[in-house]
C-alpha positions, 0 to 999 in steps of 0.5 A: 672207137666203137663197134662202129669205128666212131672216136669215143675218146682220145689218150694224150701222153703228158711228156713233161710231167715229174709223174708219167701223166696219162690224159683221157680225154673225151671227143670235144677233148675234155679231160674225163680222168688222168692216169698218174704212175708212181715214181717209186712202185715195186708194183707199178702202181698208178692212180686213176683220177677224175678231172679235179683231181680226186681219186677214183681208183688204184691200179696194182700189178701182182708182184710175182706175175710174169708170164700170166700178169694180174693186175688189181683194180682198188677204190680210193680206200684199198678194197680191190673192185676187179682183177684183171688175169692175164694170158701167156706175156700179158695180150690178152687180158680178162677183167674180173668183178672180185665180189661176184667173180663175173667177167665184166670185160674183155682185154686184148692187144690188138698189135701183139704180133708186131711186138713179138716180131718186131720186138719193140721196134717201129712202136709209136702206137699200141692198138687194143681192143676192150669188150665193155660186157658190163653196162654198169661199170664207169668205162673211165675205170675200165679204160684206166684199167687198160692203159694202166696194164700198157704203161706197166708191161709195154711202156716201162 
């Protein structure tokens, strides 16, 4: 949803899938990019990737990243584009541009106390908030970005 509260987009989670699949879809439910976890990733690397299957970016998790996470956003040949450092247990999150060190977005998990009380319990749905301050960044990476972020601390 926008500032509005106008549906912008939808996610589907593909159950039957050898990778855990996440599809973006736009309202129409075309698909704008997938979301493919690694089988095997010590980083819990995932692939962002547009609707033909080319890949737009490489989502990765700072190994030793517990209680403030990091996260790198990389291009199809391995530069990192943004960072994404995260708060105590990963709710909030800020997205770095690695070039310019600007913060282009803002990240953060709406339902948290839910999470922290209810440890997991009841969690059929996450709810996140994402402040795009960047205009010229592709919001399919940056929403890439934060599903990525969720598979990897909450969904594993």
């Amino acid at each position: 949803m926008d500032e509005k509260n106008q549906i912008i987009g939808r996610m589907k989670r593909v159950i039957l899938s050898i990778r855990r699949r996440v599809e973006l879809q736009e309202v129409d439910g075309t698909i704008a990019a997938t979301i493919h976890a690694k089988i095997v990733s010590a980083r819990g690397a995932q692939d962002l990737k547009d609707p033909q299957g080319n890949l737009i970016a490489r989502i990765k998790k700072k190994i030793l990243s517990f209680f403030r996470p990091v996260f790198y956003l990389e291009d199809p040949e391995g530069n990192q584009w943004f960072r994404a450092q995260g708060k105590f247990m990963g709710f909030q999150f800020k997205v770095y541009d690695v070039t310019t060190g600007n913060v282009i977005a803002e990240i953060e998990k709406a339902d948290r106390w839910r999470d922290l009380f209810l440890g997991g319990l009841l969690d059929f749905k996450d709810t996140y908030a994402l402040r795009i301050l960047d205009n010229e960044t592709d919001r399919r990476i940056l929403l890439g970005f934060v599903l990525s972020i969720d598979n990897v601390l909450h969904d594993y």
